[in-house]
C-alpha positions as CSV (number, residue, x, y, z in Angstrom):
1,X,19.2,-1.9,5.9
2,X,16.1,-2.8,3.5
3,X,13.3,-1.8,2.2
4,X,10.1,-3.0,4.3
5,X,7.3,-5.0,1.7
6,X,4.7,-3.3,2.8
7,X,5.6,0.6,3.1
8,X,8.5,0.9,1.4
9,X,10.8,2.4,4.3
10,X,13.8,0.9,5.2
11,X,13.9,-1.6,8.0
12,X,16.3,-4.1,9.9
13,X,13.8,-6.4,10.1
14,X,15.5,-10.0,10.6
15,X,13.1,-12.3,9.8
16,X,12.3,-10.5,6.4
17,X,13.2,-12.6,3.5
18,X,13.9,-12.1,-0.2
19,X,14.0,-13.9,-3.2
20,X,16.5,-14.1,-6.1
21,X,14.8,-14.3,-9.0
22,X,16.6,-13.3,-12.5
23,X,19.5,-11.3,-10.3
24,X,16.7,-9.2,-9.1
25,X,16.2,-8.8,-5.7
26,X,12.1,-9.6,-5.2
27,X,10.5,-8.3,-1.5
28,X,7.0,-9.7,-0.1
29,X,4.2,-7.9,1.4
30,X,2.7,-10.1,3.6
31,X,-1.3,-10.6,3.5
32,X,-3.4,-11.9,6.6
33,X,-4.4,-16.0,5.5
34,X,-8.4,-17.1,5.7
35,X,-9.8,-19.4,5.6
36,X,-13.1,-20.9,4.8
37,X,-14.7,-23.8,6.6
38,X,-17.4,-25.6,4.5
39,X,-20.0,-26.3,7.1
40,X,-23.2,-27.3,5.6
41,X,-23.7,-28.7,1.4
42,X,-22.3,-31.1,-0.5
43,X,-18.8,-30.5,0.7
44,X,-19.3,-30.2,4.2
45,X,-16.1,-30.5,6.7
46,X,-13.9,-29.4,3.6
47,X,-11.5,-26.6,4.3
48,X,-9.9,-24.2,1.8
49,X,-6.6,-21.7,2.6
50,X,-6.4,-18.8,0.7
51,X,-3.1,-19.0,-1.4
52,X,-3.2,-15.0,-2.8
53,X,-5.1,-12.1,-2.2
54,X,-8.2,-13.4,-4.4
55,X,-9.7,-16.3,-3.8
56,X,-12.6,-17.4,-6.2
57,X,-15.5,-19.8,-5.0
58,X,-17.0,-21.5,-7.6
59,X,-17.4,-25.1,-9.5
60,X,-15.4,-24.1,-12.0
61,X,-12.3,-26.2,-12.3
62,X,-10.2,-23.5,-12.5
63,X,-12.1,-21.7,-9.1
64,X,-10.0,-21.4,-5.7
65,X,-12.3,-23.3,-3.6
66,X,-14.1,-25.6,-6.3
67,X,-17.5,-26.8,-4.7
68,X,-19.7,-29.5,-5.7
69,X,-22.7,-28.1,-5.2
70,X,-25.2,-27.7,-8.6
71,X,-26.6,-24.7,-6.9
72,X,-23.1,-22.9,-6.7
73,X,-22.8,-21.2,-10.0
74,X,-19.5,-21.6,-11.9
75,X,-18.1,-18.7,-10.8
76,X,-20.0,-17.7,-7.5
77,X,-18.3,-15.2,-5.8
78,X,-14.4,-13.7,-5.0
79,X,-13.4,-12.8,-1.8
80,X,-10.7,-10.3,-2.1
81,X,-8.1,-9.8,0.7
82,X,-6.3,-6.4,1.1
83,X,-4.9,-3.7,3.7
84,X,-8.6,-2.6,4.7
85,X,-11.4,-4.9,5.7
86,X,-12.0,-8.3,3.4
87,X,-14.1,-7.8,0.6
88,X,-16.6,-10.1,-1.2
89,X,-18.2,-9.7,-4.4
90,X,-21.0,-11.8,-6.2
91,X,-19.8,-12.5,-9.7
92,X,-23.6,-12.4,-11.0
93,X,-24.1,-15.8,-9.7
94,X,-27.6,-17.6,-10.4
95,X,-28.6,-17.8,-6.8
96,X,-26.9,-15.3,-4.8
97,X,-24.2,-14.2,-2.5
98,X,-25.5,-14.1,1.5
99,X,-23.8,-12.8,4.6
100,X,-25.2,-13.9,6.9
101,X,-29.1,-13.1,6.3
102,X,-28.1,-10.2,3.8
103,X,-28.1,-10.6,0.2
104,X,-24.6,-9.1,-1.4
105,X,-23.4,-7.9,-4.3
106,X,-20.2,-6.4,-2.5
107,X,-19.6,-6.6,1.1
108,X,-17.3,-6.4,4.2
109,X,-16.7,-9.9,6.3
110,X,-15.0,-10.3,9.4
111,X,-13.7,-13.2,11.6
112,X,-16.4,-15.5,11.8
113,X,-18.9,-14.2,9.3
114,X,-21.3,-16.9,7.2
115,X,-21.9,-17.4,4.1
116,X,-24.2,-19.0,2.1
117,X,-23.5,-20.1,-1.7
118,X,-27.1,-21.7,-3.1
119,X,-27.6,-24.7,-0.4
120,X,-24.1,-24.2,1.1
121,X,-22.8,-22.4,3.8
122,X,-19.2,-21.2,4.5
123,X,-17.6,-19.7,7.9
124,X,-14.8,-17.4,7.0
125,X,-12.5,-17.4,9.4
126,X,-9.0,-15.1,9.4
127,X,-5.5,-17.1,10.8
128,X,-2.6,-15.4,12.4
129,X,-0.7,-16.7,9.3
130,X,0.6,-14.5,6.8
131,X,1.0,-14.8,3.0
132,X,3.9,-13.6,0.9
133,X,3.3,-11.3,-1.7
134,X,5.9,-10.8,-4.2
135,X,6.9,-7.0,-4.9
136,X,9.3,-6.2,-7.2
137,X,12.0,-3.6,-6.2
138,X,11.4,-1.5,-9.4
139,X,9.4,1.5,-9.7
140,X,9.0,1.2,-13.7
141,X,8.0,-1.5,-15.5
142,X,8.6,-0.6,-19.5
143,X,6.4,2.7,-20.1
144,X,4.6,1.9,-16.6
145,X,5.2,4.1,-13.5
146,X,4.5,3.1,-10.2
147,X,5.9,3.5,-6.2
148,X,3.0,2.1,-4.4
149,X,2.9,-1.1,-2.9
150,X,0.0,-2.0,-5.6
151,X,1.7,-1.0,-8.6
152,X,4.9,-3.0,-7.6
153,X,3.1,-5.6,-6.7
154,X,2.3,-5.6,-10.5
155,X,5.1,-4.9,-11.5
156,X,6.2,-8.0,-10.1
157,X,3.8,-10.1,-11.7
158,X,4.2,-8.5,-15.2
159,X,8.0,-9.3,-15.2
160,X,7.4,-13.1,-14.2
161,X,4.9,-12.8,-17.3
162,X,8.0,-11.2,-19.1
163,X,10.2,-14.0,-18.9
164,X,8.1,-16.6,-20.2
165,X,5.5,-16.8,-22.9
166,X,2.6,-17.9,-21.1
167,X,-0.9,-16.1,-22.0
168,X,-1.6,-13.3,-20.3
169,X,-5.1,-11.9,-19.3
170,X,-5.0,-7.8,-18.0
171,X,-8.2,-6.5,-16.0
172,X,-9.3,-3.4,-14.8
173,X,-11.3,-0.5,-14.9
174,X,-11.1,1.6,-18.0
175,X,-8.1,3.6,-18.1
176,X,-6.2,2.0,-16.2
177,X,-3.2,1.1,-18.7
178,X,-3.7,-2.1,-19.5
179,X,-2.7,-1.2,-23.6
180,X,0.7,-0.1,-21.9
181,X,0.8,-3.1,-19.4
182,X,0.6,-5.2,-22.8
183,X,3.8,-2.9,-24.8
184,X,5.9,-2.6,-21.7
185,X,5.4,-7.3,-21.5
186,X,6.5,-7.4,-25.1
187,X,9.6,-4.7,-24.5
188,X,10.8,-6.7,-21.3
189,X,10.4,-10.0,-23.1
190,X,12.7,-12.1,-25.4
191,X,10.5,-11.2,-28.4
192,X,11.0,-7.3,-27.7
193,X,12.5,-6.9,-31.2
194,X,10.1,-8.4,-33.6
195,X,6.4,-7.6,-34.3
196,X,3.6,-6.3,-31.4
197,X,0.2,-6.2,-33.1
198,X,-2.4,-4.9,-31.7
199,X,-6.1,-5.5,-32.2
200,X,-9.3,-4.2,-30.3
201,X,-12.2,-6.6,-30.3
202,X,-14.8,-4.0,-29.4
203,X,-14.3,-1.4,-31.8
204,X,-14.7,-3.6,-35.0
205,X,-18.1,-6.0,-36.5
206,X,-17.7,-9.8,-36.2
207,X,-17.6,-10.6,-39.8
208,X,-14.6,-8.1,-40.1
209,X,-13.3,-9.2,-37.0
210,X,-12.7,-13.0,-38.5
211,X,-10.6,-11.8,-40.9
212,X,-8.5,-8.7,-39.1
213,X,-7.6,-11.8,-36.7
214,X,-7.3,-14.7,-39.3
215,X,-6.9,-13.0,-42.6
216,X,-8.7,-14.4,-45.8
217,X,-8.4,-15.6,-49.3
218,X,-9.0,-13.7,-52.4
219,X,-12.3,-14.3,-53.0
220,X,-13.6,-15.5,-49.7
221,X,-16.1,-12.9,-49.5
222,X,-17.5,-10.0,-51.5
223,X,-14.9,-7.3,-51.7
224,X,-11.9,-9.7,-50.7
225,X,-10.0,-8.5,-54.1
226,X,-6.5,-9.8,-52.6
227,X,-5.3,-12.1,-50.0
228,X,-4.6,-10.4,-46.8
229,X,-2.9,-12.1,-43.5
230,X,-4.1,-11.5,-40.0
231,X,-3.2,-10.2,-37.0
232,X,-2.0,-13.6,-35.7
233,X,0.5,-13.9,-39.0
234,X,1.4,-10.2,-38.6
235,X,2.4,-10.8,-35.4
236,X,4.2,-14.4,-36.1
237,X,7.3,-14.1,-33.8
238,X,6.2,-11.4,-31.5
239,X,3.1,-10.6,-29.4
240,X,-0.3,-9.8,-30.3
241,X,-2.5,-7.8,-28.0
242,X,-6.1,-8.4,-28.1
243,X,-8.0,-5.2,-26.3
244,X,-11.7,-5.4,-25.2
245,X,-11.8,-9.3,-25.0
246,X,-14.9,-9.2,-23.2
247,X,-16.6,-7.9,-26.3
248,X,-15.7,-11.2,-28.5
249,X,-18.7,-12.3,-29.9
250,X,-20.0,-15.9,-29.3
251,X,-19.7,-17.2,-32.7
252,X,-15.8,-16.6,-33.0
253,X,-14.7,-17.6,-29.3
254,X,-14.3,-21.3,-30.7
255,X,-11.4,-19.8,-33.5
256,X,-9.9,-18.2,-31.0
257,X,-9.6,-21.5,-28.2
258,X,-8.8,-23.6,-31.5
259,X,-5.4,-21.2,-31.8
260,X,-4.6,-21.1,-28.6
261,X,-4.9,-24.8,-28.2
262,X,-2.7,-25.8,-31.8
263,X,-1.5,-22.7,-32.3
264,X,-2.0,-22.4,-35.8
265,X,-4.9,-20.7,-37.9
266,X,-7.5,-20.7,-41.1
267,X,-8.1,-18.3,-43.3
268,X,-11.6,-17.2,-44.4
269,X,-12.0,-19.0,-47.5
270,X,-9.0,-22.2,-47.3
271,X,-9.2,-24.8,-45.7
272,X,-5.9,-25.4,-44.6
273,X,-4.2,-24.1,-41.4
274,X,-1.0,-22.3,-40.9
275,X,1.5,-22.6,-37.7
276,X,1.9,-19.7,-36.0
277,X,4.3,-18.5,-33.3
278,X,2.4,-15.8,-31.1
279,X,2.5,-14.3,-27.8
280,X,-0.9,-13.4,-26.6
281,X,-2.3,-10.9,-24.3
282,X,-5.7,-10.0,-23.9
283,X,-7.3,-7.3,-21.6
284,X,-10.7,-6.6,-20.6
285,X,-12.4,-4.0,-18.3
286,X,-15.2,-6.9,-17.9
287,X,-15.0,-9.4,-14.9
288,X,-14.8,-12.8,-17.6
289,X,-16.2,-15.1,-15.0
290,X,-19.8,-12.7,-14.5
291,X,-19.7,-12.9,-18.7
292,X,-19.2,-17.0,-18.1
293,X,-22.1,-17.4,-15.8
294,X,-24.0,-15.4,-18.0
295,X,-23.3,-17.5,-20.8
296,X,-21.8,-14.8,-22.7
297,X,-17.9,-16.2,-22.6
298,X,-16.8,-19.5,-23.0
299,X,-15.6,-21.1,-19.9
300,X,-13.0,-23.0,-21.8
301,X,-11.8,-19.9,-23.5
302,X,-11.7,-17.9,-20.3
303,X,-10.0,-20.9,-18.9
304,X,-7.2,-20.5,-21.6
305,X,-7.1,-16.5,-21.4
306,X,-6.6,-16.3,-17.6
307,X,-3.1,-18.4,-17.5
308,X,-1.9,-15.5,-15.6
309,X,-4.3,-12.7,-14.7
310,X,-3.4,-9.6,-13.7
311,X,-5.2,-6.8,-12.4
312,X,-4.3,-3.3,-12.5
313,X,-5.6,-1.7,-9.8
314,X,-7.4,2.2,-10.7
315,X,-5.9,5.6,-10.1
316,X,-7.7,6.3,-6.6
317,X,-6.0,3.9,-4.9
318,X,-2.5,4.6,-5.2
319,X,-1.9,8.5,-5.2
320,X,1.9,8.1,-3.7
321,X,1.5,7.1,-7.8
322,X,0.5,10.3,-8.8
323,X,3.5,12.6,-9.0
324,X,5.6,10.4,-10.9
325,X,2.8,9.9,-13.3
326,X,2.5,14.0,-14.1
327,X,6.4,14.3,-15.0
328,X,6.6,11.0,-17.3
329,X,2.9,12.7,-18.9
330,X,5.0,16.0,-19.1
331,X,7.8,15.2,-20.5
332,X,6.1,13.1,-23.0
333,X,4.1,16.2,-24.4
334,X,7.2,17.9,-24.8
335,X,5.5,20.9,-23.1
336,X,7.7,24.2,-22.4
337,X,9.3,24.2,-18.9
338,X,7.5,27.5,-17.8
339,X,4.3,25.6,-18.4
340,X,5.4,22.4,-16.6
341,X,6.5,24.2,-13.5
342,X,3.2,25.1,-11.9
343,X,1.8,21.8,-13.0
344,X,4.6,20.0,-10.9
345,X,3.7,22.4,-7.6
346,X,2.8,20.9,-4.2
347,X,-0.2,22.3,-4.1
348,X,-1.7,21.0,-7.2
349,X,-0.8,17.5,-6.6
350,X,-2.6,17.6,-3.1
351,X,-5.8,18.3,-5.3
352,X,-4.4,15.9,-7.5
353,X,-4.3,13.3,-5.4
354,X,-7.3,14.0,-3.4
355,X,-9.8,13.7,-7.1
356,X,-11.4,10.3,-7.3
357,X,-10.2,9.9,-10.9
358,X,-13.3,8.0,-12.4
359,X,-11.0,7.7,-15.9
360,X,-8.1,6.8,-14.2
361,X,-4.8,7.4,-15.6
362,X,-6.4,8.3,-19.0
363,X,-8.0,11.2,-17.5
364,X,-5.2,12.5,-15.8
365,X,-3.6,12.5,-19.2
366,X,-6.6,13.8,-20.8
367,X,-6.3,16.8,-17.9
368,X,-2.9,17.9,-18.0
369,X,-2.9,18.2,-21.8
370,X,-5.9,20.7,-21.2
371,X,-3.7,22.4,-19.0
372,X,-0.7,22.3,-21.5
373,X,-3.3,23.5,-24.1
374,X,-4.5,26.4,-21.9
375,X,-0.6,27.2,-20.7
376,X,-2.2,26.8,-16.8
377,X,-3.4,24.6,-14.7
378,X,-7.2,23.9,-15.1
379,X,-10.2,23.6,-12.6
380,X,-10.2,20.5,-11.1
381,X,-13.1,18.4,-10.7
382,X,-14.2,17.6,-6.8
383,X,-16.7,15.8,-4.9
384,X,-18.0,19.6,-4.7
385,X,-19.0,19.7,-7.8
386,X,-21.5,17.5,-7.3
387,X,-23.8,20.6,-7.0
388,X,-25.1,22.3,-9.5
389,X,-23.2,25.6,-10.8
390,X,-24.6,28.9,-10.1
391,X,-25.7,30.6,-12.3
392,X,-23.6,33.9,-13.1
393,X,-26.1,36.4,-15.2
394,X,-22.5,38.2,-15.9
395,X,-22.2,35.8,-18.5
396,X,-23.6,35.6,-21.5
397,X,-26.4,33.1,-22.4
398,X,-24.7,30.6,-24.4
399,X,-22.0,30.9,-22.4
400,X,-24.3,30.2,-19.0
401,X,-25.9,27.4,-20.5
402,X,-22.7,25.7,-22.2
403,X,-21.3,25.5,-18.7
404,X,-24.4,24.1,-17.4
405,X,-24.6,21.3,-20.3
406,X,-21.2,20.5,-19.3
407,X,-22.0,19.5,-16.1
408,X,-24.5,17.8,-16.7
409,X,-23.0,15.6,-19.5
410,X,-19.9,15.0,-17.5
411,X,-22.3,14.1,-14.2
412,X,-24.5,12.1,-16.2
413,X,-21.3,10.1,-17.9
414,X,-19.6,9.5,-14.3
415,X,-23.0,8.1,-13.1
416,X,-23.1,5.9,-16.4
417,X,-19.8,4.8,-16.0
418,X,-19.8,3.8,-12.2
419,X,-23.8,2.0,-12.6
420,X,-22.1,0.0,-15.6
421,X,-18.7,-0.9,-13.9
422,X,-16.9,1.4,-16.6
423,X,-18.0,-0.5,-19.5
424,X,-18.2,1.8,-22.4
425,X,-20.3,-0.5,-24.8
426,X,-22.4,-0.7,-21.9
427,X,-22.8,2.9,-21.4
428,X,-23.5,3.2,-24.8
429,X,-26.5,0.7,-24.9
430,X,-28.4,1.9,-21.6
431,X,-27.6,5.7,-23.0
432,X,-29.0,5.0,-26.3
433,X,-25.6,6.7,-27.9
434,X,-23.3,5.9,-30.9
435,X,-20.4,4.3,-29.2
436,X,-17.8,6.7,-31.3
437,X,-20.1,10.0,-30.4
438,X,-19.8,8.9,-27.0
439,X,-16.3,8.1,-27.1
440,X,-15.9,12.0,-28.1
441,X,-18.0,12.7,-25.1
442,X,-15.8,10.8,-22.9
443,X,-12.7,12.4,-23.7
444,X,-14.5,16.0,-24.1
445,X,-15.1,15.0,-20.2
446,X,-11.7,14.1,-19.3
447,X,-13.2,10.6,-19.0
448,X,-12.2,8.4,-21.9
């Protein structure tokens, strides 16, 4: 008997394969092929097979489906192949996604459905051939927890990533895990024991960034009393994590491809440059190639982030995930067992699993350590709640309108959030709000 790739359950399937891979035994889900059929453009009579679940059309050398067409941005569009119904997403291409005679920015395709890319035009077109997927057998993956097909899909990619020390880029929505998708590659990997070095690109200024990632001279700059040594030499021997790559500003994206090209860096202030042995990882809740077409990121750099991308996929899509989430949470807060007990009950995690979980696994922490906190489980936001609250006149009047300010600011962050594809700095900018205030607000909301 085995376990079946794509539910889990055991099966005597006979065709079924598996791989070896490190003594680990390695199933496949198996996804349904397309393909796309170039019929009018610059590359008409061309025909592309999907290889994985995401196929990227573009004229970017490092695209799926590269096209020759000058009207076909860079990166144009993904098409993204799952269990439901194929997706497609513009990536903020200059001239547009089509289906047939409908603009897109996301959209469902079928057999047979046309596309048009600038002055081309696409038929996608779905095989009776199948794709294997590799899933790994485990169900944790250093601090990670997962049982769904998506997580160990993951799971499977992040311990290939493990075994070597190619570079490493980690998307998703906010709160998603990518920080601990970066620990748990350096714990499985051969550098587990020396240094993992963290540093988050959106949270400090660019002329202080230079130097957190580079280090400077003494002297190089107005308060630079002392030499110090960057990131990248802190982390000589290990793995340095850079979070919120998306938010690296032009003007040090070239320093950045320069290391990851010779591997060594320069100081602020020398002019000399010193080998370094580093690891890197980088995550972003940004889609890279919509920043590339808007001239934002470097394609070269992107180009040299995404050796292996992964994507972590958000909280509301894998709910089998959520049980085993709550007890690793629980037992991390050290919480007293009569307090655990009726946050492990069956009917909590129906609710659980049935909340849409706009923060992800972040705000399922940020929930049960209210509920730790309060020594009960707490009110559960629903798609209910959309509506206003009543208003109880039992209350008092600060009381009243506190609870009605906290719908609102939670409402109004969810509706931030989801119109700026959970960017925070984004958020911040179109709400006109001090990114640390509303970093508070975030997590006051369960949402950070």
């Amino acid at each position: 008997m085995m376990k079946d790739p794509m539910d889990g359950k055991l099966t005597d399937d006979p065709d079924r394969t598996d791989t070896l891979t490190s003594a680990r035994v390695v199933d496949h889900a198996l996804v349904q092929q397309a393909r796309l059929r170039v019929m009018e453009g610059p590359d008409a009579g061309r025909v592309y097979a999907s290889r994985s679940e995401r196929s990227v059309i573009g004229t970017h050398e490092s695209a799926d489906l590269v096209l020759g067409d000058p009207t076909v941005s860079r990166f144009h569009c993904e098409i993204m192949i799952g269990e439901g119904a194929p997706v497609i997403r513009d990536l903020g291409s200059r001239n547009g996604t089509q289906v047939g005679d409908t603009s897109v920015l996301v959209g469902h395709l079928r057999d047979g459905s046309m596309l048009v890319l600038g002055r081309t035009r696409l038929r996608f077109e779905l095989t009776s051939d199948h794709i294997k997927v590799p899933v790994s057998d485990r169900e944790q993956f250093g601090s990670m927890r997962g049982v769904s097909r998506d997580m160990r899909i993951v799971f499977a990619q992040l311990e290939r990533a493990a075994r070597s020390d190619v570079t490493v880029l980690l998307t998703g929505e906010t709160g998603t895990g990518k920080d601990v998708a970066a620990e748990s590659i350096h714990r499985e990997s051969a550098r587990a024991g020396q240094p993992f070095m963290v540093v988050d690109c959106g949270s400090i200024p660019g002329p202080l960034l230079e130097s957190e990632l580079f280090g400077h001279e003494r002297g190089a700059f107005t308060g630079a009393d002392r030499a110090r040594p960057g990131a990248f030499e802190a982390a000589d021997g290990g793995t340095l994590f850079l979070d919120e790559i998306g938010e690296l500003g032009l003007e040090l994206q070239p320093k950045l491809l320069r290391v990851l090209e010779d591997r060594s860096i320069q100081r602020i202030g020398t002019t000399g440059r010193t080998q370094v042995d580093v690891r890197l990882v980088a995550a972003t809740n940004r889609n890279l190639r919509t920043e590339v077409n808007a001239h934002r990121f470097r394609s070269d750099l992107y180009y040299r982030l995404a050796v292996m991308e992964v994507t972590l996929p958000p909280l509301r899509e894998r709910p089998q995930d959520i049980p085993g989430l709550v007890a690793a949470l629980l037992e991390g807060m050290d919480a007293d067992p009569s307090v655990i007990a009726p946050l492990m009950s069956g009917e909590l995690m129906g609710a659980l699993g049935r909340h849409s979980w706009p923060g992800n696994v972040r705000e399922l922490r940020n929930y049960l350590e209210r509920c730790v906190a309060m020594e009960q489980p707490m009110p559960l936001a629903t798609a209910d709640d959309d509506a206003q609250p009543a208003v109880d006149v039992r209350q008092p009047y600060k009381e009243a309108r506190d609870r009605w300010l906290r719908h609102f600011e939670r409402r109004y962050l969810e509706e931030q959030l989801r119109l700026h594809g959970n960017n925070v700095s984004a958020v911040a900018r179109a709400s006109r709000v001090d990114r640390i205030h509303l970093y508070r607000m975030l997590s006051r909301c369960g949402l950070r």
